[in-house]
N, C-alpha and C positions, 0 to 999 in steps of 0.2 A: 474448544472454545466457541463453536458452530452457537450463533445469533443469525439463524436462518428458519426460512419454511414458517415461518407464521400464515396463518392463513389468511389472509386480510390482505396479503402482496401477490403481486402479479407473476405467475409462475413463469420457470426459465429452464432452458438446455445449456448445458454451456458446453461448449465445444473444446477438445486441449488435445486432440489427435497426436499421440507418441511424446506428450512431454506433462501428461500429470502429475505431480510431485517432482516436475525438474524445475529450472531455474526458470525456462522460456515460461513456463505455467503457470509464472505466480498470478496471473490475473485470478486462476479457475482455481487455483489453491486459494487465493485470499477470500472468493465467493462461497467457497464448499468451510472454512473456518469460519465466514461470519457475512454476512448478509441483511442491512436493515432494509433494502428495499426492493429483494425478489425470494422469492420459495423456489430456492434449488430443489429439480427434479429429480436430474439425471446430471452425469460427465460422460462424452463423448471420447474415448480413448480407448483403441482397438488391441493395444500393448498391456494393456489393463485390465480389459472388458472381464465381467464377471464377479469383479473385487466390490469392496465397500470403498465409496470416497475418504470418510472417515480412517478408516482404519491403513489405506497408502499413507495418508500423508502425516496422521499422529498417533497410528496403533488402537485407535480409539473408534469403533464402529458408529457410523452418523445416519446410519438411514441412506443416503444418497449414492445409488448404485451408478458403474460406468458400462459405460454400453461400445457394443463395438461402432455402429454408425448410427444417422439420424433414424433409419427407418426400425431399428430395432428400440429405441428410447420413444418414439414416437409409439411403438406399439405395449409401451410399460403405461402410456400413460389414458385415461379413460376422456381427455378432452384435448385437444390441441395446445398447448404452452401457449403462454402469451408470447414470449420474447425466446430468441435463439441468441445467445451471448459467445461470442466471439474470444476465446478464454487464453487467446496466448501473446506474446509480446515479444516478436522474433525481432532480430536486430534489420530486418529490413523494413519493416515498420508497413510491409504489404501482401497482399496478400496471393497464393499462390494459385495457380490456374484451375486445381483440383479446387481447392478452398472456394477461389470465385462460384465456381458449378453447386456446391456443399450451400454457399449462401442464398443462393437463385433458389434448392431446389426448399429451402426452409421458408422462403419468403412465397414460393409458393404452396407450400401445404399453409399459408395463411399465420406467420410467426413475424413479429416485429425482430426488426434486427441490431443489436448493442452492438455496436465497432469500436473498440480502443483502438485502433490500429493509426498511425498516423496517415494513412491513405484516407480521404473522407467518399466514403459510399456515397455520399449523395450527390458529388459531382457526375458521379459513372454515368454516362447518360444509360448503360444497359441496367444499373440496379433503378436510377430513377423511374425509369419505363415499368419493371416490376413490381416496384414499390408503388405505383401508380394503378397497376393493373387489379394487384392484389388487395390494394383499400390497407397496404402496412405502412409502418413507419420504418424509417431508419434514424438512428441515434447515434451519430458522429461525438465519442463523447471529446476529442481530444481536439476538435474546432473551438478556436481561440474565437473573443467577440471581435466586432469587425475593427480594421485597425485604427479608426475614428474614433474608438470608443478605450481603447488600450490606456493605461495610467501610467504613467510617469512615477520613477519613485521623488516624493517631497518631502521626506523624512518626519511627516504626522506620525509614522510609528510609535514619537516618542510621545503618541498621546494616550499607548497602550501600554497603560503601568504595573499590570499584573506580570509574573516571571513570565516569560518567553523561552520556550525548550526548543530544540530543536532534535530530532531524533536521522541522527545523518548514520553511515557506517563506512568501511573500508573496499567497500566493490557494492556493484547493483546484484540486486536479484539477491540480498544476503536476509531480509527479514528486516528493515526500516518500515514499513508500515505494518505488519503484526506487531513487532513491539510497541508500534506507537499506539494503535488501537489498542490495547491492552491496558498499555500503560495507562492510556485515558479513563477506559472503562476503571480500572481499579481505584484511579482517585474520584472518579465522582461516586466509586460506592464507599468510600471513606468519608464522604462527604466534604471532597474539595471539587469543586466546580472545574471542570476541564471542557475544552471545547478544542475538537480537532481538526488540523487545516490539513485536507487532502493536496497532494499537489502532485497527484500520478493518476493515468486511468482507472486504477484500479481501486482507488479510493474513492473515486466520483463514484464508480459502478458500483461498491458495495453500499453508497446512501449517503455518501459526507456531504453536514448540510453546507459548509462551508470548505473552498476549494476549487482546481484550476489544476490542469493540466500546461504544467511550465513547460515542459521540453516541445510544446507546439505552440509560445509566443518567439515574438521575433525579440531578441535577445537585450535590447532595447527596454523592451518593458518588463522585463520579469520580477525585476525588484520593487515596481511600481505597483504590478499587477497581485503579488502578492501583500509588501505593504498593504492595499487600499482592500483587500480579500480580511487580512486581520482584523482593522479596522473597524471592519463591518459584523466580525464576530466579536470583538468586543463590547461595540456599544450594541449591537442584539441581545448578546447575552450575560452579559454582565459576571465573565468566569476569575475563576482565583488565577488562573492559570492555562494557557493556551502552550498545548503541544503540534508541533510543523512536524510534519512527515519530509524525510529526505528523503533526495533520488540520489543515484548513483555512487560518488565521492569525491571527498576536493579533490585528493591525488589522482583518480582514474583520468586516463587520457583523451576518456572517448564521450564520458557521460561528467559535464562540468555543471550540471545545474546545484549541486551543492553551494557552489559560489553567492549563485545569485539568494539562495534559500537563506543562507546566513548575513548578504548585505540587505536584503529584502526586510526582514525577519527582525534584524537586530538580536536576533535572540542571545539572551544573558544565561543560557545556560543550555549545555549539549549532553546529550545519552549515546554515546557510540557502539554499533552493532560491528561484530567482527566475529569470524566461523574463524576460527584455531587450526583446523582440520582440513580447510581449502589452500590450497599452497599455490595456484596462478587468479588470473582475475577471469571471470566465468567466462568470458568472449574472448578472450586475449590468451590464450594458455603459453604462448610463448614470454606473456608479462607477468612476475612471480606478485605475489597477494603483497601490500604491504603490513609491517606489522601494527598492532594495536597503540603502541609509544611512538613509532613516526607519525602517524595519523593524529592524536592525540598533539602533539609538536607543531603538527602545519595548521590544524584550525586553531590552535590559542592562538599561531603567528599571523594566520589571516586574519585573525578577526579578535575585537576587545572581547571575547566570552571565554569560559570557562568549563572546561569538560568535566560531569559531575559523574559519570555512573557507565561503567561497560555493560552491555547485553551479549548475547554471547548465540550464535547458532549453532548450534550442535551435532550440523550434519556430518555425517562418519563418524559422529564421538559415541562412544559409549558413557552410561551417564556416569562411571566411575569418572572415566578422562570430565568429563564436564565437570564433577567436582572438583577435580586436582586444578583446573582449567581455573575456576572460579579462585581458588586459594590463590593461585600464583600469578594470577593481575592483581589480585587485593595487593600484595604483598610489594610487586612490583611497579604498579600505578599507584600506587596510593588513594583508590576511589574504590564505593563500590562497584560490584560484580556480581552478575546473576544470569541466569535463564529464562528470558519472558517464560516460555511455553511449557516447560518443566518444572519451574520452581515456582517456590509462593509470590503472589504478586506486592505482597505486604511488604516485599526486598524493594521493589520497585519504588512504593508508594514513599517509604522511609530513606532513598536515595533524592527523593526530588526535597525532601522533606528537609534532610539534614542538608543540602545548598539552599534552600528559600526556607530558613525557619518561622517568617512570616505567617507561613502555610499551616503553622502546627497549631495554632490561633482555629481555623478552622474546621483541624481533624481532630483536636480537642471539642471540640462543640460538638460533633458529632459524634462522637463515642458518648460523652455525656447524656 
């Protein structure tokens, strides 16, 4: 599904040292799948090096080769990258003493530097000084505005009358923002307007024009911040339907911005991502996954919405198991069931469709 490398975008390295196609990766996975605002060059991963990006992570060859470190992807390339992207999202949210050196030595071969990381680069005074030296930038993507400027939620939400999805799942690091991208892309080429609200590094980094990095406001404003984030995409763009990327999960113990995503959000309707195949929760291996029907149970009780459609991750399934997979939540939720990434997205488009038959008003006019 790779929406990268146009020429017109400012080229990039992305860095994912030992965790390409793992869960820590999804920054540098979600860039190497799709990218509206840089031309992936190269992945940095010495566990890898030699593979196609494309074909790690969906069997599907993309062009965009991994390299073992910077100085060998620097010598693939015939001009300096604009940007060295920072491609992984470790639970300490900083970075490691190797990785500091990795950063220095990209900002000195003259590379703007993207940091998702919740450490912000540009306090360091040792990266300041470099970034100083070198005439680069650094791009703190996950600096919140200053706290004078933070919103309050004021429940104007209810002045965004188009369905409100929310695309949450059962653990982090499961496929919540690929589905949701997806999902979007498919209804605006059916021709229902979708606009999608980033609310993780990773969404900012691939180009969402609208979006926020919640897990770095103060917990105060998250509901506010992203309310008045909606807001602003609906009266901009004037969409049938606004799909929210979730983080983590309501039941996860460690990563709770779901909460705020769903009282934020109001959202009148949810798509839950859940892997079948995972049996702890990716950080926690001592905390078993929970299932798709407890999950399913705690957001209708949290919240007045309605869970319309499972997605499904398919890692360690085989696509037989994915199919049998897909059968028996139909059967057993009573909603649908699909594979963003494997299956037609026409499942997708015809689950939002059959909860807001509004919508079909729409997708009728455009087929016509």
């Amino acid at each position: 599904m790779s929406i990268s490398n146009s020429p017109c975008h400012p080229t990039a390295i992305v860095y994912c040292e030992a965790n390409f196609g793992a869960m820590d990766g999804k920054t540098a996975n979600g860039l190497v799948r799709y990218s509206e605002k840089y031309k992936i060059l190269s992945v940095i991963d010495s566990t890898k090096a030699g593979k196609d990006a494309g074909e790690v992570l969906d069997e599907s060859p993309n062009g965009i080769p991994i390299f073992t470190d910077l100085s060998a992807a620097l010598d693939d390339t015939s001009a300096v990258p604009d940007y060295f992207i920072y491609g992984m999202a470790p639970a300490s949210g900083m970075l490691s003493p190797v990785e500091r050196s990795l950063v220095l030595d990209a900002m000195g071969q003259g590379m703007n530097i993207v940091n998702g990381l919740h450490e912000f680069l540009n306090d360091d005074p040792e990266f300041a000084a470099a970034g100083k030296a070198g005439n680069v930038k650094i791009i703190d993507i996950r600096r919140p505005r200053p706290k004078k400027d933070l919103r309050m939620f004021s429940g104007r939400i209810a002045k965004v009358t188009c369905p409100r999805i929310a695309v949450l799942g059962t653990d982090g690091a499961i496929g919540k923002r690929t589905t949701a991208t997806i999902l979007t892309r498919a209804l605006n080429e059916r021709g229902i307007k979708a606009v999608l609200i980033g609310t993780g590094q990773t969404g900012l980094i691939q180009g969402a024009r609208y979006g926020l990095a919640i897990d770095a406001i103060p917990c105060q404003f998250c509901s506010g911040e992203l309310e008045s984030t909606m807001i602003e995409a609906f009266k901009g763009e004037h969409p049938d339907v606004i799909i929210v990327e979730g983080q983590g999960a309501l039941s996860h113990p460690a990563y709770l911005t779901s909460a705020y995503i769903l009282r934020g959000s109001m959202a009148n309707g949810v798509v839950l991502q859940h892997a079948p195949a995972r049996t702890h929760l990716g950080d926690f291996p001592e905390i078993p996954m929970p299932s798709a029907a407890s999950e399913i149970n705690l957001i209708e009780t949290f919240a007045p919405t309605k869970v319309i459609g499972l997605t499904i991750n398919h890692e360690n399934m085989t696509d037989e198991a994915v199919s049998a997979a897909i059968k028996t939540y139909e059967a057993e939720l009573g909603i649908p069931a699909t594979d963003a990434l494997t299956r037609s997205t026409d499942r997708l488009v015809d689950m939002v469709v059959e909860a807001f038959p509004v919508l079909r008003k729409r997708l009728l006019t455009q087929i016509i």
